[in-house]
N, C-alpha and C positions, 0 to 999 in steps of 0.2 A: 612183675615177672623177674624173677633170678636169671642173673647174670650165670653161667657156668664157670667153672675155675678155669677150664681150658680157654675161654674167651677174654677175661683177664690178663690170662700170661703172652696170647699172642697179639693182640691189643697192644703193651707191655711193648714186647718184643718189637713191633713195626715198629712203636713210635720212637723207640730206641733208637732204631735205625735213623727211622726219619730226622731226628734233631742232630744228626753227622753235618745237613744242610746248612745249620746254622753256628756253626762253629766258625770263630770268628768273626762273625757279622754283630754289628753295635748291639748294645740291651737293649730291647724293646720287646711291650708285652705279650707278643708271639713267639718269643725267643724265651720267655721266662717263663709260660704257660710248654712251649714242646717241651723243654727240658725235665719241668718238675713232672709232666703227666709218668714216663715210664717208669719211674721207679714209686709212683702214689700206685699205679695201677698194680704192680706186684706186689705192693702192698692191701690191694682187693683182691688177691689171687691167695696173699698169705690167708684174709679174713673168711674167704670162702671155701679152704679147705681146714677151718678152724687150725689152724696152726698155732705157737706160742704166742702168748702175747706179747714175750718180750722183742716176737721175731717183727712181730708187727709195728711193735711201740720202735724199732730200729729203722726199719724202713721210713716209716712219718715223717722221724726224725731226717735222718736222710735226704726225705724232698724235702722237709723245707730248710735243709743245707741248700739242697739246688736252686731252690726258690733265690737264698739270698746270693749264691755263688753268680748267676744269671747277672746279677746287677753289678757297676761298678760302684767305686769307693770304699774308704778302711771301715765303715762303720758298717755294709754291706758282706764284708769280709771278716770281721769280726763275730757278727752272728751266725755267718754260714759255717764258722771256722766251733764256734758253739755248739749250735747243731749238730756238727758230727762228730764232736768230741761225746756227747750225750747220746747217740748211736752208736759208738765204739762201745762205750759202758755198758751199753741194753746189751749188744754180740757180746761182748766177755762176760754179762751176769748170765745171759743163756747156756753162755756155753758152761760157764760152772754150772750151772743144773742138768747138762747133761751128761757130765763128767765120767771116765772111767779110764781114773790115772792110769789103772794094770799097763794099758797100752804104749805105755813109755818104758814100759823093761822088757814087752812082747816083740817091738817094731824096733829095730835101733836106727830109720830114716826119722823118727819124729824127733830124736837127739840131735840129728846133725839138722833138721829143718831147724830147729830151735837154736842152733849154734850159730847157722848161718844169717838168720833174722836179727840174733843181736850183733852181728859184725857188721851187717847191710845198715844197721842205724848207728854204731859208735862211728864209720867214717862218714853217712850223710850229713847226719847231725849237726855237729863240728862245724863244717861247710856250711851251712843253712843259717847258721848262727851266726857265722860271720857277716853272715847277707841280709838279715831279716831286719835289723834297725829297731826302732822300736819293739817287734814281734817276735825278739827273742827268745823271751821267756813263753809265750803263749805255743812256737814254734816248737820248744825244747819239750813242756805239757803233753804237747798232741803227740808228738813223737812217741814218748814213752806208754802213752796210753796206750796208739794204735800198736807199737811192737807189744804190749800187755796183753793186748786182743787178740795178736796172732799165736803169744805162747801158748794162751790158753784151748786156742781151738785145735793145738796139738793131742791137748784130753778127750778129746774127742771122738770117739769109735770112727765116725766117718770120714775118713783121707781126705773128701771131697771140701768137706770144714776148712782145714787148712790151707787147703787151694783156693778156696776163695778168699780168705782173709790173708794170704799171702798176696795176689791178686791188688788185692784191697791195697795193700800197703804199698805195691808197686806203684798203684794209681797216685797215691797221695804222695808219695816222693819224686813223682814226673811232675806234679804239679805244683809243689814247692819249690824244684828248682827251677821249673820255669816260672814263675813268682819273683823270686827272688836272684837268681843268677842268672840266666838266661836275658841276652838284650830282646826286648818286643820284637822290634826287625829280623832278628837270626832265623834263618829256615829252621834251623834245629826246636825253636820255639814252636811255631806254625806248626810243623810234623805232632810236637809234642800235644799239640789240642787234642788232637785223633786218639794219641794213646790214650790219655787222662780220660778222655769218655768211654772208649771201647772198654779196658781194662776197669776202669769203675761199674758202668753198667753190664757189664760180664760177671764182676765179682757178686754184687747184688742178685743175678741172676742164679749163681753158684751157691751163693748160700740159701737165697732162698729153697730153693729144691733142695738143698741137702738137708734142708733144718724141719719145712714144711713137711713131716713126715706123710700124713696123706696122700701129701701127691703124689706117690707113688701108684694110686688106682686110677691117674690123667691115664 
């Protein structure tokens, strides 16, 4: 029996919800199974409204960042960190394909979105770098990738593109620095799990509906 796409995305959507529970609670395979379901499941919601592939091949990508993000240790970290470098590149080759530069001399907010994106990462950066030790360079990589990913979905007829891959980039510099700056014990850490999921699993949620063109008959 076929699953509906409406049943995917609020599937999706609970479980989203649901794994707020386990923020902060040690790795364990309950905690690595909530996390990766919500965003595998929008990834059944992209497949079910035929959406691109590359929207799909982004998502995959994605949970099994989560898959490995769920776990500790650097080598845990290192693949998750993979993972979503190889799902930034699927969103930025989609969104070239659906490109329609005109809109950057039509809209003059996609200039200053774009102004502001590479200011938000020349003083993170910097900062990140100081902090990352080893993961300097890999830190500095992901960086320029995911701001690469957000210029480009400035090409994008849809505002909503940019919102979530702005979104996106918020998530992954709340959780860089809580990474690497941020002591474990500081409240301001703790607070910071909450955003890095909301703000990630939101942005996921905003591209895909913006990108999933069908779904617009949900």
């Amino acid at each position: 029996m076929e699953i509906s796409s409406a049943v995917w995305l609020w599937l999706s959507v609970a479980l989203g919800l649901f794994y707020t529970a386990f923020l902060g609670r040690a790795p364990s395979v309950l905690r690595t199974v909530s996390k990766t379901l919500p965003v595998t499941l929008l990834a059944g919601f992209a497949w079910s409204v035929d959406a691109p592939a590359l929207l799909l091949a982004a998502l995959l990508l994605s949970a099994a960042g989560d898959a490995f993000l769920a776990h500790d240790g650097e080598g845990a970290f290192r693949n998750g960190l993979a993972s979503f470098l190889a799902a930034h590149l699927a969103y930025g080759a989609l969104f070239v394909s659906m490109a329609a530069p005109s809109v950057l001399s039509s809209e003059v907010w996609r200039v200053a979105a774009g102004a502001v994106s590479v200011a938000a990462i020349v003083i993170i950066l910097p900062l990140l770098r100081r902090h990352a030790g080893q993961h300097r360079v890999a830190v500095s990589v992901y960086g320029l990738v995911i701001l690469g990913m957000a210029l480009l979905a400035l090409i994008v007829q849809a505002p909503t593109v940019f919102l979530g891959a702005a979104v996106f980039m918020s998530s992954d510099a709340v959780l860089a620095l809580q990474r690497f700056v941020l002591r474990p014990n500081y409240a301001m850490s703790r607070a910071a799990s909450y955003y890095v999921w909301i703000s990630y699993y939101g942005a996921q949620c905003i591209l895909t509906l913006a990108l999933a063109r069908p779904a617009a008959s949900l």
